[in-house]
C-alpha positions as a printed NumPy array, in Angstrom:
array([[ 28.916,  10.977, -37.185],
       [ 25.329,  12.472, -37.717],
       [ 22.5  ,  12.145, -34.675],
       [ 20.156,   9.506, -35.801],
       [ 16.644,  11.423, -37.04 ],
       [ 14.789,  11.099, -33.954],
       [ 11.676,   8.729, -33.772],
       [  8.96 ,  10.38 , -33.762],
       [  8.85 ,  14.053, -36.223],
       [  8.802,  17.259, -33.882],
       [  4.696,  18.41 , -33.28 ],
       [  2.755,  20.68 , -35.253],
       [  2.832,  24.116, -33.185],
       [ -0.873,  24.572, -32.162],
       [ -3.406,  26.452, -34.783],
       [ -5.385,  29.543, -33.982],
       [ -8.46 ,  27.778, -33.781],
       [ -7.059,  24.414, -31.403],
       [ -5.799,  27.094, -28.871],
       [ -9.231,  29.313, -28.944],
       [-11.256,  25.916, -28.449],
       [ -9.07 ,  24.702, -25.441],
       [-10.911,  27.234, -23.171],
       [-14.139,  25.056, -24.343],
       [-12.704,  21.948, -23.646],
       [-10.973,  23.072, -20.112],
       [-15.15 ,  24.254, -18.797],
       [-16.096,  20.96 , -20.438],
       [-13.797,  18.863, -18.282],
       [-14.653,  20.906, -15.156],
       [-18.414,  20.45 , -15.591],
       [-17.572,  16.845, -16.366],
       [-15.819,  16.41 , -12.961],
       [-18.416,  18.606, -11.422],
       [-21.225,  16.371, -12.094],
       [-18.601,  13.298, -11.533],
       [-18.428,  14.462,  -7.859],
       [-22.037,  15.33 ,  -7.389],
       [-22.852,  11.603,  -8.77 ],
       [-20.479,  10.413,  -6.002],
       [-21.417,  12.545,  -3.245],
       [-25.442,  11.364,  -3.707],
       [-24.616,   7.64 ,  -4.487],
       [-22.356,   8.102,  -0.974],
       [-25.736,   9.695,   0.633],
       [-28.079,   6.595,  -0.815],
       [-25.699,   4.396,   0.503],
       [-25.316,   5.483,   4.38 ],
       [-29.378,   5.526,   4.363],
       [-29.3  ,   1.889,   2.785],
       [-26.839,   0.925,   5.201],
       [-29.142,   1.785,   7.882],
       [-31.761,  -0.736,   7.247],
       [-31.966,  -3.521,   9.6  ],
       [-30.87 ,  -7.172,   8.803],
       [-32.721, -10.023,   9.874],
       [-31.255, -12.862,  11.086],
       [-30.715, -14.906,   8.101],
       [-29.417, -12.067,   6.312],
       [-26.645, -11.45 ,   9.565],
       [-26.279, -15.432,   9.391],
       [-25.088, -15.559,   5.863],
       [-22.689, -12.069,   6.388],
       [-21.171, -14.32 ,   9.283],
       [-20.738, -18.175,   7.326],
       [-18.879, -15.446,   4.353],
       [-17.07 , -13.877,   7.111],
       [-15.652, -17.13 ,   8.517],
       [-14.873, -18.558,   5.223],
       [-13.353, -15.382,   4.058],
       [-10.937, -16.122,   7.738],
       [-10.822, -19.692,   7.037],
       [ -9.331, -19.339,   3.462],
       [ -7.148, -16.527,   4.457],
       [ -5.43 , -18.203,   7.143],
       [ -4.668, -21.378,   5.436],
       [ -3.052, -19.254,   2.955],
       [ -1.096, -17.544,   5.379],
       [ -0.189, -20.887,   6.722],
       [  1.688, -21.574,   3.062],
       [  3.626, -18.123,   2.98 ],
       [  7.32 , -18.241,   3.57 ],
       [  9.547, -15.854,   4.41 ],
       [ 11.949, -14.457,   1.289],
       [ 14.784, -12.723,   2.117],
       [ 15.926, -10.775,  -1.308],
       [ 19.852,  -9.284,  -1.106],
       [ 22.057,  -7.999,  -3.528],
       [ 24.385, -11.038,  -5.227]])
């Protein structure tokens, strides 16, 4: 019996012109994650100096009533967790 034709029809080999322009698109994607990291490495820079600000104290009382309900949710789900055993049958 034959092979089946296979699913998808073999590529196109590349033109002249697509392997001449992939040199473009390679400096494109470096620049791309050039800028990508300098983005990052400022917003990372804004961010410590933000951080750095002082909180008054209704600001720290609200970050501790969502830090004790964040605890207070988490450990009644933990309370509901079971232990599963999975083997081979």
């Amino acid at each position: 019996m034959a092979d089946p034709p296979p699913f998808w029809p073999p590529a196109p080999p590349p033109s002249v012109s697509e392997s001449s322009s992939l040199g473009l698109y390679l400096l494109l994607g470096l620049a791309g994650l050039l800028l990508l990291g300098l983005g990052l490495a400022f917003w990372r820079v804004r961010q410590r100096r933000e951080d750095c600000l002082p909180l008054d104290r209704e600001d720290q009382a609200l970050l501790r009533t969502a830090r004790d309900a964040l605890g207070y949710l988490i450990k009644r789900r933990m309370r509901r967790l079971r232990l599963v055993i999975a083997g081979k049958h």
